[in-house]
MARBA-3410 file (N, C-alpha, C, O; in Angstrom, 1 decimal):
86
0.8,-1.2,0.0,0.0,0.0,0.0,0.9,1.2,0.0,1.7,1.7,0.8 ~ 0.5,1.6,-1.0,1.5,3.4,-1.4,1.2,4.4,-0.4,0.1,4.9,-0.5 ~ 2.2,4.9,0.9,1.4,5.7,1.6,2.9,7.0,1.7,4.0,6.8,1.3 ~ 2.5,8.0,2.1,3.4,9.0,1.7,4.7,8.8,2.9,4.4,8.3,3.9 ~ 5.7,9.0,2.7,7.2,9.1,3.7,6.2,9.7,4.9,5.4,10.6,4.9
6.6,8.8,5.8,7.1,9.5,7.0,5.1,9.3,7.9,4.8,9.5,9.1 ~ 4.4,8.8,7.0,3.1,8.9,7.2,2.6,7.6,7.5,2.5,6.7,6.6 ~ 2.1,7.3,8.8,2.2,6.1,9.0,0.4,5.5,9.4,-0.5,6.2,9.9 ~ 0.3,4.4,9.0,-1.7,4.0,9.6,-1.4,3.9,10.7,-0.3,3.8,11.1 ~ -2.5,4.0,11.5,-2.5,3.8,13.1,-4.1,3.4,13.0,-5.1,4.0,12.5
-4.0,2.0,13.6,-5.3,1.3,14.2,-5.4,0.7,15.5,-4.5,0.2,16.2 ~ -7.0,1.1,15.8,-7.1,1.0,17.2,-7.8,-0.6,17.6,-8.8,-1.0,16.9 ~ -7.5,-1.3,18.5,-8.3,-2.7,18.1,-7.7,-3.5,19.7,-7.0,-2.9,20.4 ~ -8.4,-5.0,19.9,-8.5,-5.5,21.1,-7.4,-6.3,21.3,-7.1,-6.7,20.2 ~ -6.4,-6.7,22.2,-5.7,-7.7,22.1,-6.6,-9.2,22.4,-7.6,-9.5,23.2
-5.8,-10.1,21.5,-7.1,-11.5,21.7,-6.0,-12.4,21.8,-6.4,-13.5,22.1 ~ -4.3,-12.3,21.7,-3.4,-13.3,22.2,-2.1,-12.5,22.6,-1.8,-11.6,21.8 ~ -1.4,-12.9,23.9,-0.5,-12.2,24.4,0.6,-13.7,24.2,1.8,-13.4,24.5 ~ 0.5,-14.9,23.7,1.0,-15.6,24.4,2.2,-15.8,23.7,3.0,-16.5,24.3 ~ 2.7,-15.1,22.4,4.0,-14.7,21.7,4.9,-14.2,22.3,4.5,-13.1,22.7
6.3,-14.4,22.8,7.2,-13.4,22.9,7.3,-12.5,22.6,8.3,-12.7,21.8 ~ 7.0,-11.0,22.5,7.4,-10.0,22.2,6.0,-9.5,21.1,5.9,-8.3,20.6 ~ 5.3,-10.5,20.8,4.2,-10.4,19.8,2.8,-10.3,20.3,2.5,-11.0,21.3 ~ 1.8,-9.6,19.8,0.9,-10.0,20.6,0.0,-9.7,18.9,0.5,-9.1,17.9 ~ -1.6,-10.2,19.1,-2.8,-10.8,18.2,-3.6,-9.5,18.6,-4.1,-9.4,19.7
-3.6,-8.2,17.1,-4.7,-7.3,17.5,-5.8,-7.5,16.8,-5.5,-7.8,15.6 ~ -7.3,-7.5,17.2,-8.2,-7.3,16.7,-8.7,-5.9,16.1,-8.8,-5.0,16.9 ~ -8.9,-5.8,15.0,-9.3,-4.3,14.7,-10.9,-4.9,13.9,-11.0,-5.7,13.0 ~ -11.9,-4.3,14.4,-13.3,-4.2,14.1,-13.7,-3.1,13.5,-13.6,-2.0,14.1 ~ -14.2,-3.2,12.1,-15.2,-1.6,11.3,-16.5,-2.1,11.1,-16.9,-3.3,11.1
-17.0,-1.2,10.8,-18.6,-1.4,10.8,-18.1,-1.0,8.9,-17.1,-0.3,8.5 ~ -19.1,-1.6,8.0,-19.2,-1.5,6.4,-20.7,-1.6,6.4,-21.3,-2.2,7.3 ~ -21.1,-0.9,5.3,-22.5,-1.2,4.8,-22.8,-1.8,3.5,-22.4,-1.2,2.5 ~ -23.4,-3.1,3.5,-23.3,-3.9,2.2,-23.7,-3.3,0.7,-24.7,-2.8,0.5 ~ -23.0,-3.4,0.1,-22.9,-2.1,-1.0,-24.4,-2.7,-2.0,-24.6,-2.0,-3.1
-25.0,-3.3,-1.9,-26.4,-3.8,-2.8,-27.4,-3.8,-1.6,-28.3,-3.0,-1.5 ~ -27.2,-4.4,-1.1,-28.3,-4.2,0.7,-28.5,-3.5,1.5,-29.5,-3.4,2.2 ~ -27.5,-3.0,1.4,-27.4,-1.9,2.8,-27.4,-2.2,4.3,-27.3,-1.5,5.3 ~ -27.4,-3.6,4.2,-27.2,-4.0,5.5,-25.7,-3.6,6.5,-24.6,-4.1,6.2 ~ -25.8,-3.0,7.3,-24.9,-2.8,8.3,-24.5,-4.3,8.5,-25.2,-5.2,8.7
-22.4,-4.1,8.3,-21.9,-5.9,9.3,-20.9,-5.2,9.7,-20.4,-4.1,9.4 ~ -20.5,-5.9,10.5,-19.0,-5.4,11.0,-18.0,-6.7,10.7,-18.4,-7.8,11.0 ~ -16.5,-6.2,10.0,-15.6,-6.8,9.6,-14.8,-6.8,10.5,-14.9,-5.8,11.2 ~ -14.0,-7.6,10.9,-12.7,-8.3,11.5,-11.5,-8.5,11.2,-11.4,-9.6,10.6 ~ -10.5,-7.9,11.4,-9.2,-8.4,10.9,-8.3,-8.4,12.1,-8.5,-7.7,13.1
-7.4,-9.2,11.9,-6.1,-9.6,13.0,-5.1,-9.1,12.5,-5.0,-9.2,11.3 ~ -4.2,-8.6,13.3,-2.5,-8.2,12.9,-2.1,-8.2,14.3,-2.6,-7.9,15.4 ~ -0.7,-8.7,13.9,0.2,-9.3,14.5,1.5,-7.7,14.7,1.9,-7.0,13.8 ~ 1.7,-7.8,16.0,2.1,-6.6,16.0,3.4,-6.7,17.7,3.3,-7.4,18.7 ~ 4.3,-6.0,17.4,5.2,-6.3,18.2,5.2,-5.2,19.4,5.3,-4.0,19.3
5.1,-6.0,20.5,5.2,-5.4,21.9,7.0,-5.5,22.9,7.5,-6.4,23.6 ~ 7.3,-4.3,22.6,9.0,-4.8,23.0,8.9,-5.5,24.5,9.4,-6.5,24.9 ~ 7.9,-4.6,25.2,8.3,-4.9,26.7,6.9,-6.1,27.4,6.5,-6.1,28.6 ~ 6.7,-6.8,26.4,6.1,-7.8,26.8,4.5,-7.1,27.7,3.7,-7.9,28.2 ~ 4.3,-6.0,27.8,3.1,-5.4,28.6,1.8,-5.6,28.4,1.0,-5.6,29.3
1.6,-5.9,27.2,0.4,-5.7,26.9,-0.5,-7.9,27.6,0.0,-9.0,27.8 ~ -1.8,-7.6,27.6,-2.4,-8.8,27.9,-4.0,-8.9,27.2,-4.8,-8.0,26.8 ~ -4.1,-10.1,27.2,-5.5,-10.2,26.6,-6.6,-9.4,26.9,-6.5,-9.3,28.2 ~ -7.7,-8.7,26.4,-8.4,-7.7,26.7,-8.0,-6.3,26.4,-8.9,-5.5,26.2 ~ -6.9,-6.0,26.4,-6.7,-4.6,26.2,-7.1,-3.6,25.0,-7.4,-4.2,24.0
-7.1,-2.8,25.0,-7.7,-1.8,24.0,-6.3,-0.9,23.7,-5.7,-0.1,24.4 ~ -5.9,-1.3,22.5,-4.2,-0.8,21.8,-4.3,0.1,20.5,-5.2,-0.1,19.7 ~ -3.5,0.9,20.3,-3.4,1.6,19.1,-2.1,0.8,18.7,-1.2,0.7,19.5 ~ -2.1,0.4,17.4,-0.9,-0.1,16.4,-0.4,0.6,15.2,-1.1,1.2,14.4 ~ 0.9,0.4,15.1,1.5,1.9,14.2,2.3,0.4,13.1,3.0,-0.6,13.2
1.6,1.4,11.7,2.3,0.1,10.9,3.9,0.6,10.7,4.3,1.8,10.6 ~ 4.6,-0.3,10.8,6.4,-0.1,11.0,7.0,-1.1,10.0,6.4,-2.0,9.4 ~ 8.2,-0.7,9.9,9.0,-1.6,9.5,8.7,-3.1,9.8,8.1,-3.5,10.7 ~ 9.4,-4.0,8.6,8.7,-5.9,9.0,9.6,-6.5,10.0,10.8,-6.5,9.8 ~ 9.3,-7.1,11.0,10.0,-7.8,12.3,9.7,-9.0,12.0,10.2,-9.8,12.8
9.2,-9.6,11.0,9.3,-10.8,10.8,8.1,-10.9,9.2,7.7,-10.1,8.5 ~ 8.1,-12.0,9.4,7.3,-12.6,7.8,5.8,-12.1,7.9,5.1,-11.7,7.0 ~ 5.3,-12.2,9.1,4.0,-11.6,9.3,3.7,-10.3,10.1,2.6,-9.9,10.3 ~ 5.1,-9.8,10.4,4.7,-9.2,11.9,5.6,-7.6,10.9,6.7,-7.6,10.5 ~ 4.5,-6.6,10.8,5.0,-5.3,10.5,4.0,-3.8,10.8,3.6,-2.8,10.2
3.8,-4.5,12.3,3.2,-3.6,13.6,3.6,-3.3,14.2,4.3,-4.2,14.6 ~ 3.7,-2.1,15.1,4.2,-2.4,16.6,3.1,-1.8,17.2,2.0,-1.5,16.6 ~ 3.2,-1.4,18.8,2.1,-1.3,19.6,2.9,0.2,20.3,4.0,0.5,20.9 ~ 1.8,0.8,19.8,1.7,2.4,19.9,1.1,2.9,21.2,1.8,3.8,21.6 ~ 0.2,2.6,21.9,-0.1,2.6,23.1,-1.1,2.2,23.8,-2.2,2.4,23.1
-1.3,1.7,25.0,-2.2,1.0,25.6,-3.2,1.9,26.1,-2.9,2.7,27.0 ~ -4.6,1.9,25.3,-5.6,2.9,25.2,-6.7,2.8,26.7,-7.2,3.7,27.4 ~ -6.5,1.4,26.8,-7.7,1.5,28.0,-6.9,-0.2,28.2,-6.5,-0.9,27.3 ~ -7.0,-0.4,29.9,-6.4,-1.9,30.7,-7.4,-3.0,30.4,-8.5,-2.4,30.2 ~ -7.5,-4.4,30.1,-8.9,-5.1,30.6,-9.3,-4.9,32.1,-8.7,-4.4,33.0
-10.5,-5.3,32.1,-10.6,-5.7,33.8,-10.8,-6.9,34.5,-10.9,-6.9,35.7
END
């Protein structure tokens, strides 16, 4: 995806696996409206996104900043911890 220097996506989404080394499983949720129906759904995607300091835990509410690739799947890191689980 062509995006300008220096300009980076940032998505906000749930953690659903802490149990990677240094990695952790973000959920990011949008709402879309079906382009012939109109029916409201909400879409789901996962990315895999790198936590240096191991902090983050299942439930959390994270912003992820797309970065350079840390591995074959992993070209996330974790921008900051928006709200704790409880």
């Amino acid at each position: 995806m062509a995006t300008e220097r220096g300009i980076r996506r940032r998505l906000d989404g749930t953690v659903v696996s802490d149990k990677a080394d240094k990695t952790v499983v973000v959920e990011v949720a949008r709402v879309q409206r079906h382009r012939l129906y109109g029916k409201i759904q909400q879409r789901r995607k996962r990315y895999k996104a790198h936590d240096e300091a191991n902090e983050c835990r299942v439930g959390d509410r994270v912003r992820i900043v797309e970065s350079r690739p840390y591995s074959r799947e992993k070209h996330w890191r974790v921008e900051e911890i928006v709200e704790r689980a409880r």
